[in-house]
ROZA-959771 format. One record per residue (C-alpha): residue in one letter; x, y, z. Coordinates in steps of 0.25 Angstrom, whole numbers, padded with zeros to 4 digits, always signed. Example, Ala and Ser with C-alpha at 12.3 -4.5 7.8 and 13.67 -1.06 7.14 Angstrom:
REM residues 2
a+0049-0018+0031/s+0055-0004+0029/
//
This chain:
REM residues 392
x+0103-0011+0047/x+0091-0013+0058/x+0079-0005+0057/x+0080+0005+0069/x+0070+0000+0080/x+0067+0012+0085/x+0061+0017+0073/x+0054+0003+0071/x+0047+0008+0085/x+0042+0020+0082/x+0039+0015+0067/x+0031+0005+0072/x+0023+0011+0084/x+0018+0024+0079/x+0016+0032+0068/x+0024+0045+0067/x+0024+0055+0056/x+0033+0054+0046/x+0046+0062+0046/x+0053+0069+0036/x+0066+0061+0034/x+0080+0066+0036/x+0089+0068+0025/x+0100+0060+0026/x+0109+0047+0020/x+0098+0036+0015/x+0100+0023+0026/x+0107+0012+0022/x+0101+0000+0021/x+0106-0013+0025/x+0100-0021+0013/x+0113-0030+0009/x+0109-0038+0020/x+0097-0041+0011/x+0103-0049+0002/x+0115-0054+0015/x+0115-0071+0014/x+0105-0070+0003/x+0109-0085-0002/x+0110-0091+0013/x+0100-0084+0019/x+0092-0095+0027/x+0076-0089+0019/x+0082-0090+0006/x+0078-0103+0003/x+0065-0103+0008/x+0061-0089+0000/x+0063-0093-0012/x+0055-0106-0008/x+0044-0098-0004/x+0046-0089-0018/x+0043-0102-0027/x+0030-0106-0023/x+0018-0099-0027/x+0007-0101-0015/x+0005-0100-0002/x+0004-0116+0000/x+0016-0120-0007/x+0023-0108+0001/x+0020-0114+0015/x+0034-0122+0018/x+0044-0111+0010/x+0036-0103+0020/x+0040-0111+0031/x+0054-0112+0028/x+0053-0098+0026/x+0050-0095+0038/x+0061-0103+0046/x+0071-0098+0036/x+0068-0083+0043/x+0067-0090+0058/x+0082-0095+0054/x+0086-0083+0047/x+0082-0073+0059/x+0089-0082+0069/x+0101-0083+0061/x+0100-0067+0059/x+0103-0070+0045/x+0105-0057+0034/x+0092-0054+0028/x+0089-0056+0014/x+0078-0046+0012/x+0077-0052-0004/x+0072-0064+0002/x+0064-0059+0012/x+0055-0050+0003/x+0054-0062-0008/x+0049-0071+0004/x+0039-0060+0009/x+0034-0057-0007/x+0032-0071-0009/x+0026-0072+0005/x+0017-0062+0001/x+0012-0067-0012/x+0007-0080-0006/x+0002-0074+0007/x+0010-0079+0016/x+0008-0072+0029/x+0014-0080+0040/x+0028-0080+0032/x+0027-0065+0029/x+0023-0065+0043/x+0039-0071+0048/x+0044-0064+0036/x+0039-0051+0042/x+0045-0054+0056/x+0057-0058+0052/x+0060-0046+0043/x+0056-0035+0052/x+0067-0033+0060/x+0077-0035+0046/x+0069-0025+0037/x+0081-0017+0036/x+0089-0028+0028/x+0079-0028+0018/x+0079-0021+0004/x+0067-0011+0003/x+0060-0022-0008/x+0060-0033+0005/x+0055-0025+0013/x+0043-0021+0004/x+0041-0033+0000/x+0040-0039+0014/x+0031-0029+0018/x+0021-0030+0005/x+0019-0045+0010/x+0017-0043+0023/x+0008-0034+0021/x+0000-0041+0013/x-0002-0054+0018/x-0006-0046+0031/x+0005-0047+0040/x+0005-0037+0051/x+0019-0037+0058/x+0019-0022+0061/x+0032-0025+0065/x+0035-0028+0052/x+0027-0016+0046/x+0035-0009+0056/x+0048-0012+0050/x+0045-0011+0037/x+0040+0004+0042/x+0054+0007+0048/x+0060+0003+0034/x+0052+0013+0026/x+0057+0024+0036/x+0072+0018+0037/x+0074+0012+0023/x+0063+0018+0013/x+0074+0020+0003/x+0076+0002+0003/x+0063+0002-0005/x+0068+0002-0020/x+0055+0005-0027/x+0041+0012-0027/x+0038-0005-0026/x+0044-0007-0014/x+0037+0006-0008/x+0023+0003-0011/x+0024-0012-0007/x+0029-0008+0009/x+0017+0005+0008/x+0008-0005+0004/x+0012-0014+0016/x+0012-0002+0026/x+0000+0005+0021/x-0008-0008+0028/x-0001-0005+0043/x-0005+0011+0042/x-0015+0006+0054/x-0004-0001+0061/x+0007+0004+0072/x+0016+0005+0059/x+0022+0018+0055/x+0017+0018+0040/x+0018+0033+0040/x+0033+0033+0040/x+0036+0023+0033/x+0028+0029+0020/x+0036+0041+0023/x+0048+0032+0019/x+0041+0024+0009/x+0037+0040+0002/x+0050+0046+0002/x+0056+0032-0005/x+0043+0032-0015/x+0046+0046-0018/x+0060+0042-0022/x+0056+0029-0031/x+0045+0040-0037/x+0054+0051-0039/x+0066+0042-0044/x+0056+0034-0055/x+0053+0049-0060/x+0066+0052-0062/x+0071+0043-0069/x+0057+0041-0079/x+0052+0030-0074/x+0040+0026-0066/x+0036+0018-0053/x+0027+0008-0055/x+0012+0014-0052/x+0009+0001-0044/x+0021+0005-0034/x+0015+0019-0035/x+0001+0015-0032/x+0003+0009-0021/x+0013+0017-0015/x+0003+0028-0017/x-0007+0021-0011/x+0000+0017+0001/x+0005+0031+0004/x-0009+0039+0004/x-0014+0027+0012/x-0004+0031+0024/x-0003+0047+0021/x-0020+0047+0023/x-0017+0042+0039/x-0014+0050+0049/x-0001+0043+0049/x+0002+0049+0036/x-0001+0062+0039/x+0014+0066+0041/x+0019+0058+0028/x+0008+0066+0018/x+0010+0079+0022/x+0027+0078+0018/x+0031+0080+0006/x+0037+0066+0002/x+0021+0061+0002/x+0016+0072-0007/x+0030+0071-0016/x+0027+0056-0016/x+0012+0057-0021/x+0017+0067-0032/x+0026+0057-0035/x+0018+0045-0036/x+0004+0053-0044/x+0015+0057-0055/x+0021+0043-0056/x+0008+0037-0057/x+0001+0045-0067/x+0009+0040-0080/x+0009+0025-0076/x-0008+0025-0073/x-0009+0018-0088/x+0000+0007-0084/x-0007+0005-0069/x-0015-0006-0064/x-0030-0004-0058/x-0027-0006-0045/x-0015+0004-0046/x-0025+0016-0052/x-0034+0013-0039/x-0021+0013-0029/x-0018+0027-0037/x-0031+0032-0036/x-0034+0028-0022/x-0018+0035-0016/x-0023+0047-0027/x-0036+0052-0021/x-0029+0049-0005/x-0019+0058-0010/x-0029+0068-0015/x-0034+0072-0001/x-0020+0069+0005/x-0013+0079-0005/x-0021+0089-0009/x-0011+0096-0013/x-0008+0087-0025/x-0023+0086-0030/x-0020+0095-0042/x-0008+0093-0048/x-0005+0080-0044/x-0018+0071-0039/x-0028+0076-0047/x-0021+0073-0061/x-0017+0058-0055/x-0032+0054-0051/x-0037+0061-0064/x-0030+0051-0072/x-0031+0039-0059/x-0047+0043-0064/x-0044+0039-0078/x-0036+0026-0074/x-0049+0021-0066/x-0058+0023-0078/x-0049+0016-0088/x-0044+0004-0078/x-0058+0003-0069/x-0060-0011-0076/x-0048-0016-0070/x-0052-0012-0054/x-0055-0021-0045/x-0066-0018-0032/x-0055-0014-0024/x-0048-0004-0033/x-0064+0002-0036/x-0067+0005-0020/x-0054+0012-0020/x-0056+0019-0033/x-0068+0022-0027/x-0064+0028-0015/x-0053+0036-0024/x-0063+0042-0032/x-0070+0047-0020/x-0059+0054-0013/x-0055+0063-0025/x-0069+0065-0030/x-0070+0076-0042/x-0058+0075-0051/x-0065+0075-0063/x-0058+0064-0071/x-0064+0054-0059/x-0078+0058-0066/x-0076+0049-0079/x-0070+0038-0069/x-0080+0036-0059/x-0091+0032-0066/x-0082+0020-0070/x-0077+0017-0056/x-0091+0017-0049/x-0095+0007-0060/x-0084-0002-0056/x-0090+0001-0041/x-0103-0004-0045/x-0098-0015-0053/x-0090-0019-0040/x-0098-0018-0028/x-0103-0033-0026/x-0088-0035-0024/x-0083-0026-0018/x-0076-0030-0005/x-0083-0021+0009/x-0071-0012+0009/x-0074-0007-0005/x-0088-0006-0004/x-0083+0003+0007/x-0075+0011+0000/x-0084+0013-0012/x-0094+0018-0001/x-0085+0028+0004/x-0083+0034-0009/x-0099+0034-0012/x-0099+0041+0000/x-0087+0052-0004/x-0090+0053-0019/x-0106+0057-0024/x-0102+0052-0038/x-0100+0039-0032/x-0109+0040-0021/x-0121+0044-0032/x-0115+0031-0040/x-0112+0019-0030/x-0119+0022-0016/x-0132+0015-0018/x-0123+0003-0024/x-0113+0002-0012/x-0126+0003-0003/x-0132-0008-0008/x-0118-0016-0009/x-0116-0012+0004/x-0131-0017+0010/x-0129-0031+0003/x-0116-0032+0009/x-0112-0042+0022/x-0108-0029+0030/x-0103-0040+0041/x-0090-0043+0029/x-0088-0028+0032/x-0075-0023+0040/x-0078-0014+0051/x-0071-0001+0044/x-0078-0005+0030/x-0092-0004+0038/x-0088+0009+0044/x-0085+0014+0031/x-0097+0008+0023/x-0106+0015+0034/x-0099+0029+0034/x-0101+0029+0017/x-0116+0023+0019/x-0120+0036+0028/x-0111+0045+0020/x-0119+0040+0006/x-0132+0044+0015/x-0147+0040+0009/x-0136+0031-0001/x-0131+0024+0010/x-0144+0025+0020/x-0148+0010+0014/x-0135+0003+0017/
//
């Protein structure tokens, strides 16, 4: 079964709204050829090769091989063996490998539709982070969310290909419909985990959650958040996550705060019943966990805070997250320290606490290791922070 082209087209050259879908019988998906010549396929060898070292050095000629095993397997159009391909890409993707996840990419584009929904997370989480930009790829992977969003077994396999999307929202991929995919199938795993009493890990959540409000606050995304799916799935996800905050990790309190307080002014609303009581107890995470944040998570706590001002469980955490801001700022990488001016400049509480620090972080800075958007930013904050910001 081959990915229709013409929706590979239009998928991939503009950005149309979501549709709601039609009812009818779910596609069948072609995913026995996955596992088709599994013990004669021509890559085997070579993946499980490249699966036993541990480094990129020691990876250089299983990559090689690798690579020629795909050349041989594409011109013998042999059956795809997705397992393989997504243990090549995970493994690829661990060592940073980019010029293999690079041949991996093109040669698994036009044969996404043999894949298992795991592959094809998988070969899309690698890519994406090794910094591969085959939008042809991205593009593919798009027209799966749309065609075969049902393939992707978990709330794991979800969250890994809206990460990976979430970095081509500024590219001539259609993000947008493909998280219209990717929501109704995260909605499903929610809803299904609910039923039967048990829970989807807050990880998966997290960073599902994150991904989503990321797109639904573009004008791309527009469409997607005013359906019912997106609200139905945020219920979903703030009632799934509350229970499990004791068990989750710093960096998934800061992913779950950050997606809460976008949703705040996406969803309003959700504010009171829904929002309100998730970041009230996000606000008692932070303070009990702030020891374990790192700068990043602090800036983006930061901004958090900021955006939902005056809910008044954030007044006994505060204090403690701009202590963590102070205690920071000599390290804090320039597109922190822009943030944190950007909520200096949104919040008086923190505007009264950090501006004259960040000021003076700012002025001793090498403004030249700035990016050109950071600068913009930085600026704005200074002239918005007023006499606080006159010096810098």
């Amino acid at each position: 079964m081959a990915i229709d082209p013409v929706d590979v087209e239009g998928l991939t050259t503009s950005k149309r709204p979501p549709k709601e879908r039609k009812q009818s019988q779910p596609k069948q998906y072609n995913h026995q050829k996955s596992g088709s010549g599994g013990c004669h396929s021509r890559i085997r060898k070579p993946v499980l090769a490249l699966c036993k070292v541990t480094n990129a050095a020691a990876a250089a000629q299983p990559a090689k091989n690798l690579k020629a095993a795909l050349l041989e397997a594409e011109q013998g159009n042999e059956p795809v063996d997705g397992g393989l391909l997504g243990m090549a890409a995970a493994q690829a993707g661990r060592l940073g490998l980019k010029d293999l996840l690079n041949t991996l990419c093109a040669y698994s584009w036009p044969r996404l539709s043999c894949c298992g929904g795991r592959e094809v997370a998988e070969l899309a989480a690698a890519a994406s982070k090794c910094g591969c930009d085959d939008d042809r790829f991205f593009g593919f992977v798009a027209v799966y969310c749309c065609q075969y969003a049902d393939a992707f077994g978990c709330l794991r396999d979800v969250a890994l290909v809206a990460t990976a999307l979430t970095r081509k929202l500024d590219s001539k991929v259609d993000v947008a419909s493909a998280f219209h995919g990717l929501t109704v199938v995260a909605l499903k795993h929610l809803n299904t985990s609910r039923a039967s009493y048990t829970q989807c890990p807050i990880r998966d959540i997290a960073e599902f959650f994150y991904s989503l409000v990321n797109l639904l606050g573009t004008s791309s995304g527009t469409a997607l958040c005013a359906l019912d799916v997106a609200r139905d799935v945020i219920v979903a996800m703030a009632t799934s996550v509350r229970p499990q905050l004791h068990k989750a990790s710093a960096q998934d309190i800061a992913k779950t705060t950050g997606a809460a307080s976008m949703a705040w002014t996406l969803f309003p609303q959700l504010q009171d019943q829904v929002l309100m009581p998730l970041l009230q107890e996000l606000a008692q995470a932070v303070r009990f966990r702030h020891t374990d944040f790192n700068a990043q998570d602090v800036a983006h706590l930061c901004v958090a805070f900021a955006k939902v001002d005056g809910i008044p469980d954030f007044s006994t955490s505060l204090p403690v997250l701009l202590d963590k801001v102070l205690d920071n700022l000599a390290i804090f990488s320039s597109k922190d320290l822009s943030l944190v001016s950007w909520a200096a400049s949104r919040s008086q509480y923190i505007g009264d606490r950090c501006s004259g620090h960040v000021t003076k972080e700012v002025m001793r800075r090498d403004l030249s290791a700035f990016s050109a958007q950071d600068l913009c930013m930085m600026a704005q904050c200074l002239a918005k922070m007023g006499g606080r910001g006159k010096a810098a």
